[in-house]
C-alpha positions in Angstrom: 17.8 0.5 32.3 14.4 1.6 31.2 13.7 2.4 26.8 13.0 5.9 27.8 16.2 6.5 29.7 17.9 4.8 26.6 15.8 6.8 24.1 16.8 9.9 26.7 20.7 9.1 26.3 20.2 8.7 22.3 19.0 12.0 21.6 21.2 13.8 24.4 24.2 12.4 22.3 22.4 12.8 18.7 21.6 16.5 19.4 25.2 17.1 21.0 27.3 15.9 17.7 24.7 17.8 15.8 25.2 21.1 17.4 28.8 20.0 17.7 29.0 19.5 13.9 27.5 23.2 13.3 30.2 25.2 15.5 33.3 23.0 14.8 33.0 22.6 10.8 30.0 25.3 9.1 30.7 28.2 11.6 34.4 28.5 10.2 32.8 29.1 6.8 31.1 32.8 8.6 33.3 35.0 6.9 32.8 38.1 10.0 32.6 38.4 13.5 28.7 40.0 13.2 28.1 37.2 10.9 29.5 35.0 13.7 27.5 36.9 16.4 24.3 36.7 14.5 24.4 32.8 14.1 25.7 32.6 18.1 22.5 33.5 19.0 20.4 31.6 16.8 22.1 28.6 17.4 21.4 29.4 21.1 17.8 30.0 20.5 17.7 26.6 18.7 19.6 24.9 21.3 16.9 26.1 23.8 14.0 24.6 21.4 16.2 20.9 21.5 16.4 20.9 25.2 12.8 20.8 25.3 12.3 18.9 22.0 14.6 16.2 23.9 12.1 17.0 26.8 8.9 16.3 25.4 10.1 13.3 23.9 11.4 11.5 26.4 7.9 12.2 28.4 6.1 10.4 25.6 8.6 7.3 26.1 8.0 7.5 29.9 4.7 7.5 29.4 4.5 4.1 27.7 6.1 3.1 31.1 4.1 4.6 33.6 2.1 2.6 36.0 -1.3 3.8 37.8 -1.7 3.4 41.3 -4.1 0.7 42.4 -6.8 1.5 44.2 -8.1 -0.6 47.0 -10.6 1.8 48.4 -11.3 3.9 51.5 -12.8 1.1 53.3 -9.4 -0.2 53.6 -7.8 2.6 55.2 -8.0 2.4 59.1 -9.4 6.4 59.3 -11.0 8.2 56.8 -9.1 11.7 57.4 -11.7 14.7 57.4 -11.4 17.0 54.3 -12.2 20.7 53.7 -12.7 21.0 49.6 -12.1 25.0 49.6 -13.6 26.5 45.6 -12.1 29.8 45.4 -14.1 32.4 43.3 -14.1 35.8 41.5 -17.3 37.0 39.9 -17.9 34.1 38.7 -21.4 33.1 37.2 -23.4 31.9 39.7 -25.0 28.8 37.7 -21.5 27.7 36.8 -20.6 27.4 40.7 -24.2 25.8 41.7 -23.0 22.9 39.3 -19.3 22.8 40.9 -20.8 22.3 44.7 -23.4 20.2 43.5 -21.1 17.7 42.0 -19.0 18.1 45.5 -22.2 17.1 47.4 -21.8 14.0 45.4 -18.9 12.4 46.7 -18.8 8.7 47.4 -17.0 10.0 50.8 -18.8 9.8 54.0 -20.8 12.7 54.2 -20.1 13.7 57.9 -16.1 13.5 56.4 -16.2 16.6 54.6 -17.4 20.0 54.2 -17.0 23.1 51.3 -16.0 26.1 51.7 -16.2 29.0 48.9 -13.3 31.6 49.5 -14.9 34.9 47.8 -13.4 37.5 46.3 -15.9 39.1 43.9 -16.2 42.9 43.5 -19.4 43.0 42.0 -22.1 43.2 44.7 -24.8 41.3 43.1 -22.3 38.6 42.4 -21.9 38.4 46.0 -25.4 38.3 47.3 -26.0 35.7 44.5 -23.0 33.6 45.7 -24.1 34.2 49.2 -27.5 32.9 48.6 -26.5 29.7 46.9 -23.8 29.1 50.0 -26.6 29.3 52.3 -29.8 27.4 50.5 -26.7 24.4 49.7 -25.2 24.7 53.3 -21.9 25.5 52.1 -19.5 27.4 54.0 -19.3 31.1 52.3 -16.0 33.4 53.0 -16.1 36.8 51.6 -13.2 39.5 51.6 -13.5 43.3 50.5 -9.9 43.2 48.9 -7.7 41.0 46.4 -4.6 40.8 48.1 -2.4 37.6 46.8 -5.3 37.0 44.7 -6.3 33.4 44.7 -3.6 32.3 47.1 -4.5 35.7 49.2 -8.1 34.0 49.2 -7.3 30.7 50.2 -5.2 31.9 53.0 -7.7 33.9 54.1 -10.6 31.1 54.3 -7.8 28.8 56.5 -9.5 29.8 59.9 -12.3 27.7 58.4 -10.7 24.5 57.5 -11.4 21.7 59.1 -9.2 18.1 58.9 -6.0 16.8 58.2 -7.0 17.1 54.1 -7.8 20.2 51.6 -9.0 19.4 48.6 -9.0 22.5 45.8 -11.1 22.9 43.1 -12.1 25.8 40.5 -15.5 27.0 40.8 -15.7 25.7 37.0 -14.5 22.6 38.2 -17.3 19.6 38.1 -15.6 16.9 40.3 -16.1 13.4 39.6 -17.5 11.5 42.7 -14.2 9.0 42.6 -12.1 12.3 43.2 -12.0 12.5 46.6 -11.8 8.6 47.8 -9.4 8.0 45.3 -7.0 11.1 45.9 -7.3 10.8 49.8 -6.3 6.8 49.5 -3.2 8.1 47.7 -2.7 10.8 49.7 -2.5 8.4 53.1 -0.3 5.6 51.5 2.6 7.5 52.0 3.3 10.2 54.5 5.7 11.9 52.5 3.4 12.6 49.9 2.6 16.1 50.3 -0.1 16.2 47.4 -2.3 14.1 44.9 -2.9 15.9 41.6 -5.7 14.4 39.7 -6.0 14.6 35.5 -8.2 17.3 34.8 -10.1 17.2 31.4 -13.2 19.7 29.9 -16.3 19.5 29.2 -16.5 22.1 26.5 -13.6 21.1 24.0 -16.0 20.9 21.5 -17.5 24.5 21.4 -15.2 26.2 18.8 -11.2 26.2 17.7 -10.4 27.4 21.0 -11.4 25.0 22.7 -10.0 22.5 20.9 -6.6 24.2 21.3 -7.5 24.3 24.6 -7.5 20.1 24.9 -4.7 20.0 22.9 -2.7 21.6 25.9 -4.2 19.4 29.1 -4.0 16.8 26.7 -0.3 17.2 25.9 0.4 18.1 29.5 -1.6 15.5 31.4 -1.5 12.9 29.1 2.7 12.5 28.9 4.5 15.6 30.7 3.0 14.9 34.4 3.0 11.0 33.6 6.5 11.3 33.4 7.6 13.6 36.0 5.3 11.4 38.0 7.8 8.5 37.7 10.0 11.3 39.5 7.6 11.7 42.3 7.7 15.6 40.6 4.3 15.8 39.3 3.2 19.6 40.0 0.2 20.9 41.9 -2.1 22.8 38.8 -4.3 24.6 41.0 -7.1 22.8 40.9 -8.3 18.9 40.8 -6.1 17.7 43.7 -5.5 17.2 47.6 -3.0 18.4 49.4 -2.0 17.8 52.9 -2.9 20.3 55.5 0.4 19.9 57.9 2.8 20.3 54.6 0.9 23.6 53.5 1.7 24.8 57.0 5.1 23.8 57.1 5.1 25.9 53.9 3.6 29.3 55.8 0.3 28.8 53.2 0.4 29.0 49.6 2.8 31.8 48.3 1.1 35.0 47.3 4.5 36.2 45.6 3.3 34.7 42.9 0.0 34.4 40.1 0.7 30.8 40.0 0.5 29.6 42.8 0.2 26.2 42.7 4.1 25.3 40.6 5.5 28.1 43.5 4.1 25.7 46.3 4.8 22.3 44.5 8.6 23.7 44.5 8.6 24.7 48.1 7.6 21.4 49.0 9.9 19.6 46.8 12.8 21.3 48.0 11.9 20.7 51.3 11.8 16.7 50.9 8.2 15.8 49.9 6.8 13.5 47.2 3.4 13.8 44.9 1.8 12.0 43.0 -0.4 12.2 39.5 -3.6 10.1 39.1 -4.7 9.5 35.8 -8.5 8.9 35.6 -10.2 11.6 34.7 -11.3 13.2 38.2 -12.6 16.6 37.7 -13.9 18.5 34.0 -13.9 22.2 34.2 -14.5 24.8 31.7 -11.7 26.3 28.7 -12.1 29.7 27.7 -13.8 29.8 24.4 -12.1 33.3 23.3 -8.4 33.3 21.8 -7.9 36.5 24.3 -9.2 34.5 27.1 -6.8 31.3 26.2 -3.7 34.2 25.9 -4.5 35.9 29.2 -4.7 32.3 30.4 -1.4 31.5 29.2 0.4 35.2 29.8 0.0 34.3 33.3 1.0 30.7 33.3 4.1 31.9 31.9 4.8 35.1 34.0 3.8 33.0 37.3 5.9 30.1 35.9 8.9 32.7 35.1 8.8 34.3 38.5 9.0 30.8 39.9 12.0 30.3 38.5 13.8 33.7 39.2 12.8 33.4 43.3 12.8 30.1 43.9 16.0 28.7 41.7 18.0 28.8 45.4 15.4 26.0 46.6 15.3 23.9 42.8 19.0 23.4 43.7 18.0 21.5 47.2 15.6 19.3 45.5 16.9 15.7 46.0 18.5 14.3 43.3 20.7 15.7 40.1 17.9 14.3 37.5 15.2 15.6 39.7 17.0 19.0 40.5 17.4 19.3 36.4 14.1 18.3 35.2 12.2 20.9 38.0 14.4 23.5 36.5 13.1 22.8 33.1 9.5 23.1 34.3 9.9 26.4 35.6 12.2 27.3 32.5 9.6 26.2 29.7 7.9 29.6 28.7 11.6 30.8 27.6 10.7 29.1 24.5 8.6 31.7 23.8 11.5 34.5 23.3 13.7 31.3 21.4 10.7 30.9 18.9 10.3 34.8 18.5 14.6 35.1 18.2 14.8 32.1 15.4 12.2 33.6 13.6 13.3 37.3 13.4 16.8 36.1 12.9 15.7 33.9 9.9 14.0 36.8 8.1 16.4 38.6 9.1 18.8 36.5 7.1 16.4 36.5 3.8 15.8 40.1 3.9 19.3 41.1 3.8 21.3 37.8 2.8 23.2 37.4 6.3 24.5 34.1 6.0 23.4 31.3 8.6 25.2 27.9 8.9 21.9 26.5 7.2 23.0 27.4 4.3 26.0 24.6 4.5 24.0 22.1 6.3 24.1 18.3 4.1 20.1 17.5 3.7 20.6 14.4 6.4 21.3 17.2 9.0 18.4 19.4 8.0 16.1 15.9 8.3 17.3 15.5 11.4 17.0 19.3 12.8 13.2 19.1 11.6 12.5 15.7 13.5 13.5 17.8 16.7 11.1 20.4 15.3 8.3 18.2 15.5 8.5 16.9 19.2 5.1 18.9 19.6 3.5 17.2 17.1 5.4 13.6 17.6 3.8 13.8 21.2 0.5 15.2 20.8 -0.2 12.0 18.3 0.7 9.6 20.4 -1.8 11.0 23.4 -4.5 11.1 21.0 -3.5 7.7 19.4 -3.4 6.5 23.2 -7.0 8.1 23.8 -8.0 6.9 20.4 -9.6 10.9 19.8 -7.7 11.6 17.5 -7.6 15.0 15.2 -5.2 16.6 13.2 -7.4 19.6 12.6 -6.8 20.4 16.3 -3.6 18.5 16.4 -2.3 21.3 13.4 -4.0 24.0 15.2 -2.5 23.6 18.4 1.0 23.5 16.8 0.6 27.1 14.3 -1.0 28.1 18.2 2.2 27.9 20.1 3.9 30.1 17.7 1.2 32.9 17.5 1.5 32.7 21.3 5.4 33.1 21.2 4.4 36.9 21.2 2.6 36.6 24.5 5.0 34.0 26.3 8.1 36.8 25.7 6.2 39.8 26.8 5.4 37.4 29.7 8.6 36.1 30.8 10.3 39.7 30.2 7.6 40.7 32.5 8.7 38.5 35.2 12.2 39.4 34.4 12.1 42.4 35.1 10.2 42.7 38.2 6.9 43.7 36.5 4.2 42.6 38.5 1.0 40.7 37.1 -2.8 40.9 37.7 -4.5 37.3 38.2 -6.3 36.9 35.5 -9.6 35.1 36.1 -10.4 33.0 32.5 -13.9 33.9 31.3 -16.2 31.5 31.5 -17.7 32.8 27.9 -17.7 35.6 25.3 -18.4 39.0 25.5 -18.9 41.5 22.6 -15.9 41.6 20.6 -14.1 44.8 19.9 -12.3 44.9 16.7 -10.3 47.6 17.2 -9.1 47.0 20.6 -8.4 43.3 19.2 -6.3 44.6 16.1 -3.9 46.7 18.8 -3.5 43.7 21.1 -2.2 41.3 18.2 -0.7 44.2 15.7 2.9 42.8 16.7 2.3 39.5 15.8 0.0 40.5 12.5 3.3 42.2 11.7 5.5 39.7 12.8 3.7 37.0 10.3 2.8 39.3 7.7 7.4 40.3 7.6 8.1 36.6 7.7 5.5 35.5 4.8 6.9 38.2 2.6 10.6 37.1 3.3 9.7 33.8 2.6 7.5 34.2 -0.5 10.5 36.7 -1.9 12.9 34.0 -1.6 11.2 30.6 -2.0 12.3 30.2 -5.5 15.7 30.9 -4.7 18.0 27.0 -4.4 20.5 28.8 -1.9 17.7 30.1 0.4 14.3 28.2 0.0 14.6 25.5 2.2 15.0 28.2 5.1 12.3 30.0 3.3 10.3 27.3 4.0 10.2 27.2 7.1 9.6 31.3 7.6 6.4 30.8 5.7 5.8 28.4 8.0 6.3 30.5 10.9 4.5 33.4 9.4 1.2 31.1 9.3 1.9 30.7 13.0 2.3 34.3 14.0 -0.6 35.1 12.0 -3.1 32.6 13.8 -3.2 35.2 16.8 -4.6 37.9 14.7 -6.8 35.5 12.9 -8.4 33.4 15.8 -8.7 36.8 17.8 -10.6 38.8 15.4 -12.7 35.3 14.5 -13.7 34.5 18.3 -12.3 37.5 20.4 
């Protein structure tokens, strides 16, 4: 049996007798049934924040495991398969793209083996001549469409009747591929034909511009460097829209990529897992691309990961249940599932102030101190697994590492609106992440983030009011520390818009 299974089973069990411990012997102590009711649904909300606690951990621990494929080369393969790397863009700047297909011309992949094509779907005119013109003077296939329908997926569809080969290789227009990428991810690709896609790391090659940015590392780095090591172990690495190959007969089998969705890419990766098919995740860094340097760029990044994500979850949950496999079925579910910690981080929060604004008792209060130790370890899964990626990348800074972490709850906010969105049927825009800053307006700013100023500005007073106070100030704590976090959305959005 593997550590991280072991580790797995050991905080399955740990977490079970703790929550056990709270309903069996410090619920009975709730005097009412709204008292009972209230700590119901906190307890839920913190049950939600352990499943993924337990989550992120055992990625970490499977990451230690993990193995990279070996690569023998191309010139080992008995065909090199042709390959059609399709850049899909939106108004984006024109220099920014010249740098993407030049790095493409640069593949060490026979030349006559591959060709671009840029699916367009900008709606500013001079954008388009601009993009036209660099198509033509760089030979580059150029497809243009006078509407957005499916957005990217919409554009990608559109551009098939010019694919060529048995390979499509995707990339951002941001994207600067590294000339391994596509002699690498097309070897791994062939050596197995139920291997529907090969998704590459993807890194940046602005992390160091501002605070964003750095958040912005903080993320792949969390995601790329443990999450999709692990579920690569599980053959369930997910497709991320960009830096990877996939097979041209799957994607058929699969009627193109999904337009019911913003996020494309997880929709597809689930169609194709339900329907038998494998992936697999390449470490190297293979392609760099470009975070968004504005805190309401990084939000509108994330509000449609997590609405896309959501939507995932609510269309497709028939086809995660034919997924092969129980632990396979359970931890796909959890990948479409994550940005419900968004509304569990906003719910423990409110509920907690809540509870020191008008002295509703919580089983907190009872807990012994070895419980409460053990509660914050779980708390700090985030923070546990970012250090050990950095420590394994030997970058490592807890500036970033601190800012990523009071990050997640200032975007609690934005995941919940997100999710609800998707809930409830609300359709979403795909939002295109700037490529840099504009003019920041203040005002418009202040009424994007005014419930989460509010939010932080409620919990820092509860917790202030009532940090001196024995019965209450270790929950206090805690509120002040979620107030900071709340408050970061305001702060980093007025600071770089």
């Amino acid at each position: 049996m593997r550590r991280s299974t072991i580790i797995l089973w050991a905080m399955v069990s740990l977490a079970s007798f703790y929550f056990a411990y709270e309903i069996l012997f410090v619920f009975p102590k709730l005097a009412t049934q709204g008292e009972v009711l209230f700590n119901t649904v906190l307890i839920g909300a913190e049950i939600l924040c352990a499943m993924f606690s337990i989550y992120l951990y055992h990625s970490v621990f499977c990451a230690t495991e993990w193995k990279h494929p070996r690569y023998k080369g191309i010139a080992s393969m008995s065909s090199v398969p042709f390959v059609t790397i399709q850049i899909p863009t939106f108004n984006e700047p024109v220099r920014v793209l010249a740098e993407t297909i030049n790095a493409c011309k640069r593949q060490d992949y026979p030349k006559d083996r591959y060709k671009i094509v840029v699916a367009d779907d900008s709606t500013d005119a001079m954008t388009v001549k601009r993009i036209h013109g660099l198509c033509r003077k760089k030979g580059v296939v150029f497809v243009h469409r006078n509407h957005r329908r499916g957005f990217k997926a919409g554009a990608l569809n559109d551009a098939e009747a010019r694919v060529e080969g048995d390979v499509i290789a995707l990339l951002d227009a941001d994207d600067m591929p590294e000339p391994s990428f596509l002699a690498h991810c097309v070897e791994v690709l062939m050596s197995d034909s139920n291997v529907a896609f090969v998704q590459t790391r993807n890194a940046e090659r602005n992390d160091r511009t501002n605070t964003i940015t750095g958040i912005g590392r903080m993320i792949r780095d969390l995601f790329f460097g443990a999450i999709m090591k692990s579920k690569d172990m599980r053959k369930l690495g997910i497709f991320c829209g960009s830096g990877g190959v996939i097979r041209r007969r799957a994607l058929r089998q699969m009627g193109g990529w999904p337009e019911e969705t913003v996020t494309e890419d997880i929709d597809l990766s689930t169609k194709l897992f339900a329907s038998g098919y494998i992936s697999k995740y390449i470490n190297p860094v293979e392609c760099r691309g470009l975070l968004p340097t504005t805190f309401t760029g990084l939000a509108g990044q994330t509000f449609r990961w997590a609405h896309g994500t959501t939507h995932t979850l609510l269309l497709r949950w028939r086809m995660i249940l034919r997924i092969p496999s129980k632990t396979r079925k359970l931890e796909h579910l959890l990948s479409c599932s994550t940005y419900v910690l968004g509304p569990a981080i906003l719910a423990i929060d409110l509920l907690m102030v809540a509870h020191l604004l008008f002295r509703i008792p919580i089983f907190h209060m009872y807990e012994p101190w070895s419980i409460w130790i053990f509660g914050v370890g779980f708390t700090l899964s985030s923070f546990s697994a970012l250090l050990f990626v950095q420590m394994a990348d030997e970058k490592i800074s807890m500036k970033r590492l601190f800012m990523y972490i009071f990050a997640v709850y200032g975007l609690a906010v934005n995941f919940t609106i997100a999710a609800a969105s998707a809930f409830i049927g609300r359709k979403s825009a795909f939002f295109r992440t700037p490529r840099s800053a504009g003019r920041k307006d203040y005002v418009k700013l202040m009424g994007r983030y005014w419930i989460e100023a509010l939010i932080g500005l409620v919990s820092l007073y509860a917790g202030l009011t009532s940090l001196t106070n024995p019965v209450y100030n270790v929950q206090a704590t805690w509120v002040i520390f979620f107030g900071v976090g709340f408050l970061t959305a305001p702060i980093l959005a007025l600071k770089y818009g």
